[in-house]
C-alpha positions in Angstrom: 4.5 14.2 -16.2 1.6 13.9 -13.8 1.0 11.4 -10.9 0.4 7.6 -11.9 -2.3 5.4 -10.6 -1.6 2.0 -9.3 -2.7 -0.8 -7.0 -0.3 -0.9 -3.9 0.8 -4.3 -4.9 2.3 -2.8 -8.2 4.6 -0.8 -6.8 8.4 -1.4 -6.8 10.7 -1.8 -3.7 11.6 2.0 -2.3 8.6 3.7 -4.3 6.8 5.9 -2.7 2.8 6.5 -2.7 -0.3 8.2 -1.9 -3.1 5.8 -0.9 -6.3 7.1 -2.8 -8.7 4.4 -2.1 -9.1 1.1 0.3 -11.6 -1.0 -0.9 -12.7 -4.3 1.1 -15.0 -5.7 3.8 -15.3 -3.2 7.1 -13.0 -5.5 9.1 -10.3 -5.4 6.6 -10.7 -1.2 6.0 -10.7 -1.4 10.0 -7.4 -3.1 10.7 -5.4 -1.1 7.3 -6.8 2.4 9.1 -5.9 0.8 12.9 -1.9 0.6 10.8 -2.2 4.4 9.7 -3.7 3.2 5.8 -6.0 5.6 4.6 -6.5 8.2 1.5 -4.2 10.8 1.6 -1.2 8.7 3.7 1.9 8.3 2.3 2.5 4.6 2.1 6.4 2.9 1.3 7.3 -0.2 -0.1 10.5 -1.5 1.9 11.0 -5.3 0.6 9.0 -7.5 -1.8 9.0 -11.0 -0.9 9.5 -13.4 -3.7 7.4 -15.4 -6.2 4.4 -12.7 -4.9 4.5 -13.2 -1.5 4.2 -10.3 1.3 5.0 -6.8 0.9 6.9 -5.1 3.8 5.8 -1.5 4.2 6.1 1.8 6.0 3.3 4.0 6.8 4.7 7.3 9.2 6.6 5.4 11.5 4.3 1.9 11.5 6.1 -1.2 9.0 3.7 -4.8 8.6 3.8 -7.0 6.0 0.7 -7.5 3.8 -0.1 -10.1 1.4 0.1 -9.2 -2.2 -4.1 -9.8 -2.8 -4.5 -7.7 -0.1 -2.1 -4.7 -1.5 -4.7 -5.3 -4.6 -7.2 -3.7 -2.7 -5.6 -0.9 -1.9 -5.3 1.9 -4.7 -2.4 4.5 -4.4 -1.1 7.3 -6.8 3.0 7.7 -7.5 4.7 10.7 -8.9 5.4 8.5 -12.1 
């Protein structure tokens, strides 16, 4: 079976992830690639929040929240 792709925000809690694409204005591209978010990083989802509130995640050794539109913008590819 080959590798799945997804928006971040799809993902379940403890999957892990290749980022592939970030779309979005320069300022929000900046501040994701400021956290370590960029094709080819290996991105982890640690906690959903509830009722599709924030995503806690783990890039490298960096964990932030983001809200769940903002993990839309964000494609990533899982060994599904």
């Amino acid at each position: 079976m080959g590798a799945v792709s997804m928006k971040l925000s799809c993902l379940r809690c403890g999957e892990l992830a290749s980022v592939t694409c970030v779309e979005g204005d320069a300022c929000f591209v900046r501040r994701l690639q400021a956290l370590g978010v960029h094709p080819g990083r290996a991105v982890n989802v640690v906690r959903r929040a509830a009722f599709n509130g924030p995503l806690h995640l783990r890039v490298g050794s960096t964990e932030f929240f983001l809200r769940a539109r903002e993990a839309d913008a964000i494609s990533v590819q899982s060994a599904g």
